[in-house]
KOLKEVO-247853 format. One record per residue (C-alpha): residue in one letter; x, y, z. Coordinates in nm, 4 decimals, decimal comma. Last residue first. Example, Ala and Ser with C-alpha at 12.3 -4.5 7.8 and 13.67 -1.06 7.14 Angstrom:
<sites>
+-----+----------+----------+----------+
: res :       xx :       yy :       zz :
+-----+----------+----------+----------+
:   S :   1,3670 :  -0,1060 :   0,7140 :
:   A :   1,2300 :  -0,4500 :   0,7800 :
+-----+----------+----------+----------+
</sites>
This chain:
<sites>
+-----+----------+----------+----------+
: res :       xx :       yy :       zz :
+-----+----------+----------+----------+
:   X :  -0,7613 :   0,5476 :   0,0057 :
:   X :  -0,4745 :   0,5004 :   0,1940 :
:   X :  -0,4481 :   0,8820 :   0,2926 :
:   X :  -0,1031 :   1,0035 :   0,3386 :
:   X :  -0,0606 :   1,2904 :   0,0967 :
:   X :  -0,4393 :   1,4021 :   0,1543 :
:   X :  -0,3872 :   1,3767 :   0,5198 :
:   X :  -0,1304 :   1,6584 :   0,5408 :
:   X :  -0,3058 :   1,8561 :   0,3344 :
:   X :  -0,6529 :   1,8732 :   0,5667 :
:   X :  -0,3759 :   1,9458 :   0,8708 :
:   X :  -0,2513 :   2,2456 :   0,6893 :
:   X :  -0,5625 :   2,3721 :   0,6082 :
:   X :  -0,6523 :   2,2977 :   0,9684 :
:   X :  -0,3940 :   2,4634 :   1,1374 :
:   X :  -0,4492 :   2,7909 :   0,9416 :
:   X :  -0,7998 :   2,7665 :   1,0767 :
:   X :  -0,6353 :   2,7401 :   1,4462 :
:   X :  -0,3652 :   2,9984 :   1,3767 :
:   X :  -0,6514 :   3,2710 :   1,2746 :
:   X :  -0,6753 :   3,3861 :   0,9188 :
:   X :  -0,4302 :   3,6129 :   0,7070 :
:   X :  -0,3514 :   3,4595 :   0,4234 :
:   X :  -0,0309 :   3,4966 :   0,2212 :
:   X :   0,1209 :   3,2248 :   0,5005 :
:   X :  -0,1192 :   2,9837 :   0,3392 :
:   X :   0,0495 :   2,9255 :  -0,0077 :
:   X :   0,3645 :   2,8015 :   0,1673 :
:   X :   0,1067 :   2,4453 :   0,2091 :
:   X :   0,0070 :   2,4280 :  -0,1117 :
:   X :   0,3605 :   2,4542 :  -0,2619 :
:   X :   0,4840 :   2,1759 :   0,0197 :
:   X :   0,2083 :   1,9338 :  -0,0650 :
:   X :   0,2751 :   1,9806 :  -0,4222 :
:   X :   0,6193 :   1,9266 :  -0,3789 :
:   X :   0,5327 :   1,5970 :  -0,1386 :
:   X :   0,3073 :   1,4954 :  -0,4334 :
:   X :   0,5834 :   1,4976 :  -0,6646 :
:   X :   0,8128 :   1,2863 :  -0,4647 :
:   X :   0,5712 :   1,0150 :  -0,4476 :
:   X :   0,5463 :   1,0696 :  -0,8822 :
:   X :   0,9038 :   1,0112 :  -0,8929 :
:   X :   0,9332 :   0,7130 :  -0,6417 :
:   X :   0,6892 :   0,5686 :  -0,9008 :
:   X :   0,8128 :   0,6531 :  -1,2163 :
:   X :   1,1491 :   0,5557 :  -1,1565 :
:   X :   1,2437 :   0,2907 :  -1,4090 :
:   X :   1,1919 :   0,0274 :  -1,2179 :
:   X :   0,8706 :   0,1141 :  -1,0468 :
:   X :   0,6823 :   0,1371 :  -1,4310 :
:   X :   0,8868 :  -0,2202 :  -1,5194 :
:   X :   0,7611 :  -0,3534 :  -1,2104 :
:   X :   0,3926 :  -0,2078 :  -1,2512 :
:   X :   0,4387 :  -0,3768 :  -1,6513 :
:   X :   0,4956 :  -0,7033 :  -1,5290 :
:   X :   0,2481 :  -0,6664 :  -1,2442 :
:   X :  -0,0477 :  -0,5940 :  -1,5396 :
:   X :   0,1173 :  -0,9280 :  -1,7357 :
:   X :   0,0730 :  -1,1536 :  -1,4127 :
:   X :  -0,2760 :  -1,0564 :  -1,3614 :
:   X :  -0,3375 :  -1,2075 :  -1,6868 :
:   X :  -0,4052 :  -0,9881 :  -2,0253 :
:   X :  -0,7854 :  -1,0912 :  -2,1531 :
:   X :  -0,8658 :  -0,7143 :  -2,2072 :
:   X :  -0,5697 :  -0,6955 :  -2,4043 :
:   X :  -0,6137 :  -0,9892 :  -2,6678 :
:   X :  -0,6787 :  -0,7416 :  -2,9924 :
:   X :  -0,3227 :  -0,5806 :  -2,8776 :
:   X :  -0,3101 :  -0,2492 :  -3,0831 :
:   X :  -0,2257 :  -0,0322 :  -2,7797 :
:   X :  -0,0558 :  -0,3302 :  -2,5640 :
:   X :   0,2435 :  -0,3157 :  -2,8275 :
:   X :   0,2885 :   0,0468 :  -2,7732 :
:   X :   0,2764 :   0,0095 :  -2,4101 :
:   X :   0,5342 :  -0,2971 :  -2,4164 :
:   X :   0,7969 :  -0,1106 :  -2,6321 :
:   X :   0,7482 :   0,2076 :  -2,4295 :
:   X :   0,7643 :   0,0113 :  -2,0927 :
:   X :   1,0919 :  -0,1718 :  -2,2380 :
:   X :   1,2545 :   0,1677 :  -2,3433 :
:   X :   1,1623 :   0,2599 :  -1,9453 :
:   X :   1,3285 :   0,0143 :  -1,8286 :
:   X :   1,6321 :   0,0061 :  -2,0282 :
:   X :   1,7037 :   0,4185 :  -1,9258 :
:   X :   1,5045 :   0,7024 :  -2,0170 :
:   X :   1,2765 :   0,8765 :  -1,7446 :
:   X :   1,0194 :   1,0464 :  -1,9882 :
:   X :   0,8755 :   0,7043 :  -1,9978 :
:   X :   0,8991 :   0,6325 :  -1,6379 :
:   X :   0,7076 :   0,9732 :  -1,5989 :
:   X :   0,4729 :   0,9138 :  -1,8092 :
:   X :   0,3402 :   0,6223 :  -1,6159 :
:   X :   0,3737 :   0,7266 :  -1,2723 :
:   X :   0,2203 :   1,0242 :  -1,3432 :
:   X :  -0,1010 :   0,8674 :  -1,5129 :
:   X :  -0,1632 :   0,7926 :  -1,9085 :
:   X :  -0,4674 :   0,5909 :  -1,8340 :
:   X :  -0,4217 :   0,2649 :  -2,0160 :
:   X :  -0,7645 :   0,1804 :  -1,8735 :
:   X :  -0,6271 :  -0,1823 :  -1,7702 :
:   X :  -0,3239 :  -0,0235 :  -1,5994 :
:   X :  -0,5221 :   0,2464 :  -1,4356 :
:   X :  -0,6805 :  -0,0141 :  -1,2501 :
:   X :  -0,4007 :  -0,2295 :  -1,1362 :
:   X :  -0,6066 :  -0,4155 :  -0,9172 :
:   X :  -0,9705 :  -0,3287 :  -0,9525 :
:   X :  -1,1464 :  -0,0814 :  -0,7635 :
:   X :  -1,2702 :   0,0025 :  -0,4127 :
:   X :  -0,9361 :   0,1932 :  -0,3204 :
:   X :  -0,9023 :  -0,0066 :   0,0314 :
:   X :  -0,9879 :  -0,3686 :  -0,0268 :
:   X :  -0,8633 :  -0,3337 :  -0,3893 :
:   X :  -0,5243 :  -0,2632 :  -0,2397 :
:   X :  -0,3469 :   0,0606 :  -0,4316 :
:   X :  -0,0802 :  -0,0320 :  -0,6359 :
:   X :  -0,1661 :   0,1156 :  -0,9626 :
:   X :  -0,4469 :   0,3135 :  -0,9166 :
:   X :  -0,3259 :   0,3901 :  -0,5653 :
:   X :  -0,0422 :   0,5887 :  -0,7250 :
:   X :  -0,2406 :   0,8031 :  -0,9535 :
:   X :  -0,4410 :   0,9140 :  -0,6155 :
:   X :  -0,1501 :   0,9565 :  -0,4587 :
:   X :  -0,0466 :   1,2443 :  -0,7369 :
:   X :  -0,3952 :   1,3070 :  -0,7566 :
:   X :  -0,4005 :   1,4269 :  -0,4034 :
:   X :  -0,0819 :   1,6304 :  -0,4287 :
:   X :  -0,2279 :   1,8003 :  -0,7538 :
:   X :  -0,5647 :   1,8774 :  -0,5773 :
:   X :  -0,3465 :   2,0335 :  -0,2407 :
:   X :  -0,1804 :   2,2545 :  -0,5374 :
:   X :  -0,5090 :   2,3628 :  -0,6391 :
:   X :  -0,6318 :   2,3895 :  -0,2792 :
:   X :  -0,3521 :   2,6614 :  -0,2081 :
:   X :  -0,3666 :   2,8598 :  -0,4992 :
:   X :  -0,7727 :   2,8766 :  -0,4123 :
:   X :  -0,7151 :   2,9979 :  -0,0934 :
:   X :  -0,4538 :   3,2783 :  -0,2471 :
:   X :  -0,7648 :   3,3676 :  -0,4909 :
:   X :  -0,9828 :   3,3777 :  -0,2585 :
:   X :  -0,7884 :   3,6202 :  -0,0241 :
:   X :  -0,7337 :   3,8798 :  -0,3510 :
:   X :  -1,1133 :   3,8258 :  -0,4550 :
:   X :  -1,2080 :   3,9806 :  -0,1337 :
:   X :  -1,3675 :   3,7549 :   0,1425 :
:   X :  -1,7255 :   3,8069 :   0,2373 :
:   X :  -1,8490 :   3,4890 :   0,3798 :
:   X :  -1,9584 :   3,2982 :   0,0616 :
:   X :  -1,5965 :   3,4114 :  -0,0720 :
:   X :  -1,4670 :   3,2113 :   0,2231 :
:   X :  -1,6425 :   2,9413 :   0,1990 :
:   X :  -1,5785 :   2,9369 :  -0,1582 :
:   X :  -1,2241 :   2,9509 :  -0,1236 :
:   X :  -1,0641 :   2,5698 :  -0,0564 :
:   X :  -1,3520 :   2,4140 :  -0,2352 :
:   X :  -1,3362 :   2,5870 :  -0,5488 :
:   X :  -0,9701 :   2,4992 :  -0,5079 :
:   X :  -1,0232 :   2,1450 :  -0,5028 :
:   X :  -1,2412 :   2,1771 :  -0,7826 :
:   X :  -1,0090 :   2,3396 :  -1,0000 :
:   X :  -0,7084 :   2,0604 :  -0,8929 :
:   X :  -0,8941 :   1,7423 :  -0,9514 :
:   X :  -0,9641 :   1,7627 :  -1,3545 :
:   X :  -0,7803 :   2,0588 :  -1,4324 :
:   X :  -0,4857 :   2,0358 :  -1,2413 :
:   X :  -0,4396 :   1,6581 :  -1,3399 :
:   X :  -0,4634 :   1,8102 :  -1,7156 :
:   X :  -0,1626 :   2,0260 :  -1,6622 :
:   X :  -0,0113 :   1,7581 :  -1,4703 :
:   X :   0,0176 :   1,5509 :  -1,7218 :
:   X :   0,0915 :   1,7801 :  -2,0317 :
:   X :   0,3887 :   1,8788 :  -1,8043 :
:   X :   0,5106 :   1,5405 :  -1,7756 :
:   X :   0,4751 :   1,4635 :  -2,1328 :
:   X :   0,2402 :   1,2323 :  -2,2925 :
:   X :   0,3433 :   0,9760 :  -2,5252 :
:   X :   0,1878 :   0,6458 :  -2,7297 :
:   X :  -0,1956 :   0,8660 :  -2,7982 :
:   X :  -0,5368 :   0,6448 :  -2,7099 :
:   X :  -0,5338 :   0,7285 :  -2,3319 :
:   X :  -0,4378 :   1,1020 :  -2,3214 :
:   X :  -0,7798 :   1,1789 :  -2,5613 :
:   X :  -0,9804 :   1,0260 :  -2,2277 :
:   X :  -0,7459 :   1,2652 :  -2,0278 :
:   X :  -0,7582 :   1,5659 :  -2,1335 :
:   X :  -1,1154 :   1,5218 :  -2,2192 :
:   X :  -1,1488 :   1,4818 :  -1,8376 :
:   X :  -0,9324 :   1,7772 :  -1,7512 :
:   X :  -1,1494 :   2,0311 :  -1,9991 :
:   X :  -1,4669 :   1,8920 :  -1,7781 :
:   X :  -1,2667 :   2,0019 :  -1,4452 :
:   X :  -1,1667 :   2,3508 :  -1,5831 :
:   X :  -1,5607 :   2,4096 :  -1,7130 :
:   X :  -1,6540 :   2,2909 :  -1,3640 :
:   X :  -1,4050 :   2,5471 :  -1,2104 :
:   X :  -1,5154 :   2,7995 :  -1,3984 :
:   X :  -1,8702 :   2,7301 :  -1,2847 :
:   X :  -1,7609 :   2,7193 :  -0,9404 :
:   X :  -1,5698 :   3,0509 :  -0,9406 :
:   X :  -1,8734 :   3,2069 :  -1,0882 :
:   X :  -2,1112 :   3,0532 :  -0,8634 :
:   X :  -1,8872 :   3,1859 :  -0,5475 :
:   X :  -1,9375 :   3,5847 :  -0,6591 :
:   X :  -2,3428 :   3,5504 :  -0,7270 :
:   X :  -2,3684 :   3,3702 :  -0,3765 :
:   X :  -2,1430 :   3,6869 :  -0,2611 :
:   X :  -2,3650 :   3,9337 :  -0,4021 :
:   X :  -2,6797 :   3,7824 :  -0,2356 :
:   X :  -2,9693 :   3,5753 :  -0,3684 :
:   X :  -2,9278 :   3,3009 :  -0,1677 :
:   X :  -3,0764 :   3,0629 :  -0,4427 :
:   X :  -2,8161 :   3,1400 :  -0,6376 :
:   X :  -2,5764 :   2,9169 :  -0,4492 :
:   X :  -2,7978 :   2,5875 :  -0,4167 :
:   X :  -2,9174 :   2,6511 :  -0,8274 :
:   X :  -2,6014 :   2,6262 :  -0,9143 :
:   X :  -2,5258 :   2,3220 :  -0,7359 :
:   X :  -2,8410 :   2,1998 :  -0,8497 :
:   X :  -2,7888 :   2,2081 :  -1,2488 :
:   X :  -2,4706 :   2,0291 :  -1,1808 :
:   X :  -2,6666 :   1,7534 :  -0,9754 :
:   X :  -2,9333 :   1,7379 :  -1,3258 :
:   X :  -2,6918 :   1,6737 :  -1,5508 :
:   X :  -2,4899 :   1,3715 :  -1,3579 :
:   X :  -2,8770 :   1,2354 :  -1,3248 :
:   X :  -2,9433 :   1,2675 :  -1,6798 :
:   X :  -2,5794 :   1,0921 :  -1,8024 :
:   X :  -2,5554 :   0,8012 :  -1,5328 :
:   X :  -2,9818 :   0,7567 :  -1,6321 :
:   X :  -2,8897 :   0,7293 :  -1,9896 :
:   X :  -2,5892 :   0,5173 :  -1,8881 :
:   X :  -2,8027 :   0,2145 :  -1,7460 :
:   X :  -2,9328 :   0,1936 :  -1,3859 :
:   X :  -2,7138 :  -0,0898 :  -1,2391 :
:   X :  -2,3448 :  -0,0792 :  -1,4148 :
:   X :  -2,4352 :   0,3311 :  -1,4978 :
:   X :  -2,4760 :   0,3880 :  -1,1575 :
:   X :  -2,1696 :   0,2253 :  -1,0550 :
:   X :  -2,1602 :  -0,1320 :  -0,8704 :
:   X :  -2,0523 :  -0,1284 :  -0,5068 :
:   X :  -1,6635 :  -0,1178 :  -0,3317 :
:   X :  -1,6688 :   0,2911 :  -0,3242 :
:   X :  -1,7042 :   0,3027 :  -0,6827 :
:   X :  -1,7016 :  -0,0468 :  -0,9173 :
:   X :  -1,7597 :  -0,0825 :  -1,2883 :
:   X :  -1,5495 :   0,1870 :  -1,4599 :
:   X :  -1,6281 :   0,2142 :  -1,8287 :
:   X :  -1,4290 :   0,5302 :  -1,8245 :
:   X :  -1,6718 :   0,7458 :  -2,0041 :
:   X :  -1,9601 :   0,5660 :  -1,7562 :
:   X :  -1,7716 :   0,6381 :  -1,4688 :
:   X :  -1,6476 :   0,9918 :  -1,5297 :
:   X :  -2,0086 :   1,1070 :  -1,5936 :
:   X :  -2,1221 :   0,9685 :  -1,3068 :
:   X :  -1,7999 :   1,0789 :  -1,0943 :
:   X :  -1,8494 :   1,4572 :  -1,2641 :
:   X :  -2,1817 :   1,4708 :  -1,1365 :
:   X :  -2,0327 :   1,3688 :  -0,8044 :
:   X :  -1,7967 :   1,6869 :  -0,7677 :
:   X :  -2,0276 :   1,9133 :  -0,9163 :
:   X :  -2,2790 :   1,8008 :  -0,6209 :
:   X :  -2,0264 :   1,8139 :  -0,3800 :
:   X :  -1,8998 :   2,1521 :  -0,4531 :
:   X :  -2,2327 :   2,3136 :  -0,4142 :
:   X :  -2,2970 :   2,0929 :  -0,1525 :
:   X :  -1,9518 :   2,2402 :   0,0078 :
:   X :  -2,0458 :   2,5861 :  -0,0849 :
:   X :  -2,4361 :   2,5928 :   0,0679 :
:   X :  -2,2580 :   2,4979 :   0,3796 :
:   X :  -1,9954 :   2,7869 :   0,3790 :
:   X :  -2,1582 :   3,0153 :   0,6102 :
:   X :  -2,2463 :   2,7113 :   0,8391 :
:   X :  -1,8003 :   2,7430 :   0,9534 :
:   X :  -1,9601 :   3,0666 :   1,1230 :
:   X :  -1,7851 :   3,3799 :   0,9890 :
:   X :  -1,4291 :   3,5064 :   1,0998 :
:   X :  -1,3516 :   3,5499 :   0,7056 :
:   X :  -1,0745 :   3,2003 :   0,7229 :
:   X :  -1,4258 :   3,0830 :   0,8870 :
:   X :  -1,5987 :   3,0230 :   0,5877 :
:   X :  -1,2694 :   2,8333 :   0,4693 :
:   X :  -1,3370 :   2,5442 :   0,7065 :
:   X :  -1,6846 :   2,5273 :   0,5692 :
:   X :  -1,5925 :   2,4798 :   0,1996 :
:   X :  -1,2523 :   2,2432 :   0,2991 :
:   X :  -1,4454 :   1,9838 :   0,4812 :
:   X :  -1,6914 :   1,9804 :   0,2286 :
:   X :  -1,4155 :   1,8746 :  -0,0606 :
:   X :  -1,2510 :   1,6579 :   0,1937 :
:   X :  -1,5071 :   1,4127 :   0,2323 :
:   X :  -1,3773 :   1,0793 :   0,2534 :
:   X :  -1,6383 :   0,9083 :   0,0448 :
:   X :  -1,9793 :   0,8638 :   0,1027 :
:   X :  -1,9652 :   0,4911 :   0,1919 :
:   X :  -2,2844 :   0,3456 :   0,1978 :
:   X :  -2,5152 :   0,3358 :   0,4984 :
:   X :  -2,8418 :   0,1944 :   0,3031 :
:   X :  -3,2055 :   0,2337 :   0,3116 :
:   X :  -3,3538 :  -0,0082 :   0,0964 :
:   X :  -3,3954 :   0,1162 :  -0,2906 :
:   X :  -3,3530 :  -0,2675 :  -0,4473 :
:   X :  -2,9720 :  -0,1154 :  -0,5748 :
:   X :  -2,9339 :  -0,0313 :  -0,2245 :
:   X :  -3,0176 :   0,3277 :  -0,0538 :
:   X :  -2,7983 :   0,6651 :   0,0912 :
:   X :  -2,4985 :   0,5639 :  -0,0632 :
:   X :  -2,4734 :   0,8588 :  -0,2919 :
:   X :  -2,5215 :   0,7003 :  -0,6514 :
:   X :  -2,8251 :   0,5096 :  -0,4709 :
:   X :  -2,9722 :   0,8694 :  -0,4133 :
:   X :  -2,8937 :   0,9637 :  -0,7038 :
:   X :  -3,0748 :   0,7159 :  -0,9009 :
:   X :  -3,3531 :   0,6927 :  -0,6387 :
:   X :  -3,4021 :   1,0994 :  -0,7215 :
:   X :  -3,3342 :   1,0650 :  -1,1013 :
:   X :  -3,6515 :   0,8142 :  -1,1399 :
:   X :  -3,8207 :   1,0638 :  -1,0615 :
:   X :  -3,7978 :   1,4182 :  -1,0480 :
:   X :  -3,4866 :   1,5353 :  -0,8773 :
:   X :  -3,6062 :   1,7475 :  -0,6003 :
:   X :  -3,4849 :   1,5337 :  -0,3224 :
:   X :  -3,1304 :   1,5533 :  -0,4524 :
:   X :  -3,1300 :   1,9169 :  -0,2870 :
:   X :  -3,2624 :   1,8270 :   0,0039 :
:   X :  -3,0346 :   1,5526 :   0,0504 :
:   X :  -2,7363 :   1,7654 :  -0,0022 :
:   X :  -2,8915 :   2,0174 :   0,2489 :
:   X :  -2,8835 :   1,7642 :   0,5235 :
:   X :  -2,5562 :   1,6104 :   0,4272 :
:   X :  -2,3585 :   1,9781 :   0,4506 :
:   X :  -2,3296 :   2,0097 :   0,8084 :
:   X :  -2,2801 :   1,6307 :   0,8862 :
:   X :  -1,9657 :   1,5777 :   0,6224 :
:   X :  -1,7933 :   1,8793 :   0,6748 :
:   X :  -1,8046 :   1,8347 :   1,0337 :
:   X :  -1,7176 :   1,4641 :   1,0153 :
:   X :  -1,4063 :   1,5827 :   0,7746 :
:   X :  -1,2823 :   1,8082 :   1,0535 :
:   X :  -1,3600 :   1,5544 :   1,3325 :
:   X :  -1,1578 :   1,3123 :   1,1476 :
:   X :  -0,8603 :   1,5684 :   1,1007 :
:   X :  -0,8574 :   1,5987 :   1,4899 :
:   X :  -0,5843 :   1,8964 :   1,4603 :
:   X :  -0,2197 :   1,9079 :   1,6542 :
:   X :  -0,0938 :   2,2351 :   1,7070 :
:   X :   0,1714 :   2,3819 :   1,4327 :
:   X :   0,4412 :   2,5732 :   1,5625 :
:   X :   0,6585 :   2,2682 :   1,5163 :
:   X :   0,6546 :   2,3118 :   1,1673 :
:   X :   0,5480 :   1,9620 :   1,0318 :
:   X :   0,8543 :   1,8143 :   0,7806 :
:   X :   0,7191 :   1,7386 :   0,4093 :
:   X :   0,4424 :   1,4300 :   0,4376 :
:   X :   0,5445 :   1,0997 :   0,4167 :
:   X :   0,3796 :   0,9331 :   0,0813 :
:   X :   0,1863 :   0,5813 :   0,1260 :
:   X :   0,1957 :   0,2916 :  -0,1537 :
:   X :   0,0000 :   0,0000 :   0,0000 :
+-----+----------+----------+----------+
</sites>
C-alpha cells in the first residue's frame, strides 16, 4: 500500500482531529445535499440517491460509503478564514459536492469503470442514460444551491464554481484523448491533473470564504492553495491506481493499468530514459493495438507495474506529491486567518498525501 510521508510539520503547528474536521464537513452539509437531490424528479431521485450511498440497488435504506469528504471539509473550514460561522460555507460544500459527483457519473460511464466505493456504478445498475441525466441534473443543483441566496457573494462563489466545472470537464477530455496517444509529457500531465482534480479542489478551498465576504485577492490565495493540495491528491491518487489494495481503493487491481490511463507514474517512467523505461514504451505500444488486451493475466499488469517502479516513475510521482504538498502548504502564510484555521488547512493537506484510500 503505496503511502507518501508528508514534508517536515513546523513545530508551531498544534495538533488537529482531522476526522472531526471531515465529520463536520460531512454532517453540516448532508442535510442540504439531501434536500437538494430530493427534487430530482423521478426516477433521477432513487438514481442519485443510490449514486450517494444513501439506498441499495432494491432502494432499501443503506449506509454506503460517502467518500472521505474533503471537498466539504474544505468549503466550511474556509468560511471561517472570514471570521464567519463554519455554516456560512454549507451551501459551498454541496455546491462543490454536487459538481464533484456529477463529474464521478459522468467519469464512470466514459471510463467504463464498474465499481465506486466497493458497489456497482450507476451506470453498471441503472443504465448510462440515467448516469448521463442524473450527472446533468446535480450540476444544475449546485447552481441553483448558491443562487438561491440571492446575495452578491452567492453571485461571486457561482462564478468561481462554474469555472471550475468548465476547468474540471477540460481535464477529463484531457485525459480520455491522453489514453489512445503512445506519449504524454510530464507537463501535459499535470496540466490536465490540475484541471480535472485541482479546480475543484480549489473551489472548495475559497468558496467558503468568498460565501463569507472575502475579497477576490484572499480567494484567490485559498484557491492557490487547494489547487496545489488537488495536484498532491492526484499524485496519490495516480499511485493507488496502480498499487493501491482493492480492499481499500474500491477498484480493480491495477486499474489504471487496464484503462491505459496515461497517469504520473506512467509518463514519468517514460520520460525517465534508461532500459526500463525503453521496455515500458515497447510494451505500451504493443498493448495499444493488442486485440487480446482485455484478456491480459494478472501476471502481465504486475509485469508492466515492475517495469513502471523500475524505471522511476513511481518514487518520482511520491516525490511529486510531497512538492505539491509543500507549494500548497507556503500558499497559506499569504492569508491572514486565525492559527487554528491555518492549522486545519494544513492538517486537511497533510492527510491528503497520506491517505490510503
Amino acid at each position: 500500500m503505496p503511502t507518501v510521508p508528508p514534508a517536515p510539520t513546523p513545530a508551531r503547528r498544534a495538533e488537529v482531529d482531522v476526522t472531526a474536521l471531515l465529520e463536520r464537513g460531512r454532517t453540516l452539509a448532508a442535510p442540504v445535499l439531501r434536500a437538494a437531490v430530493d427534487r430530482l424528479a423521478p426516477p433521477m431521485d432513487t438514481v442519485a440517491a443510490y449514486h450517494f450511498g444513501w439506498i441499495d440497488a432494491a432502494g432499501n435504506p443503506a449506509d454506503g460509503d460517502g467518500g472521505k469528504a474533503v471537498r466539504p471539509a474544505l468549503a466550511v473550514l474556509s468560511a471561517e478564514v472570514t471570521g464567519a460561522a463554519p455554516e456560512t460555507g454549507v451551501p459551498g460544500a454541496v455546491a462543490v459536492e454536487l459538481v464533484h459527483n456529477f463529474s464521478l457519473l459522468h467519469d464512470d460511464l466514459m471510463d467504463g469503470d464498474e465499481q465506486r466505493r466497493h458497489r456497482d456504478t450507476v451506470w453498471k445498475v441503472h443504465g448510462p442514460a440515467q448516469a448521463i441525466l442524473v450527472g446533468d441534473a446535480l450540476f444544475a443543483l449546485a447552481n441553483e444551491v448558491l443562487l438561491e441566496l440571492g446575495t452578491v457573494e452567492a453571485g461571486r462563489a457561482t462564478r468561481r464554481l462554474t469555472s471550475a466545472t468548465r476547468a474540471l470537464i477540460d481535464g477529463q477530455a484531457q485525459d480520455i484523448s491522453y489514453e489512445h496517444r503512445d506519449r504524454v509529457s510530464v507537463a501535459e500531465c499535470l496540466e490536465m491533473e490540475g484541471n480535472k482534480t485541482g479546480a475543484l479542489l480549489a473551489a472548495s478551498s475559497s468558496i467558503g470564504a468568498v460565501l463569507g465576504g472575502a475579497d477576490d485577492r484572499t480567494a484567490d490565495t485559498l484557491e492557490r492553495y487547494g489547487h496545489h493540495l488537488g495536484l498532491a491528491f492526484q499524485a496519490v491518487d495516480d499511485l493507488l491506481g496502480i498499487w493501491g489494495d482493492p480492499d481499500s481503493t474500491g477498484k480493480q487491481t491495477w486499474s489504471d493499468l487496464r484503462q491505459r490511463k496515461k497517469s504520473l507514474p506512467v509518463v514519468a517512467a517514460l520520460a525517465a530514459g534508461g532500459p526500463a523505461s525503453e521496455r515500458l514504451g515497447e510494451m505500451l505500444a504493443a498493448d495499444a493495438k493488442s486485440s487480446d488486451f482485455e484478456n491480459f493475466s494478472e501476471a502481465e499488469f504486475a509485469a508492466r507495474a515492475a517495469l513502471i517502479e523500475e524505471a522511476g516513475g513511481r518514487e518520482w510521482t511520491a516525490e511529486e506529491a510531497r512538492r505539491q504538498h509543500r507549494v500548497a502548504l507556503d500558499a497559506l502564510d499569504a492569508v491572514d486567518m486565525p492559527d487554528r484555521v491555518r492549522d486545519a488547512f494544513a492538517a486537511l493537506a497533510d492527510f491528503v498525501v497520506v491517505r490510503k484510500r
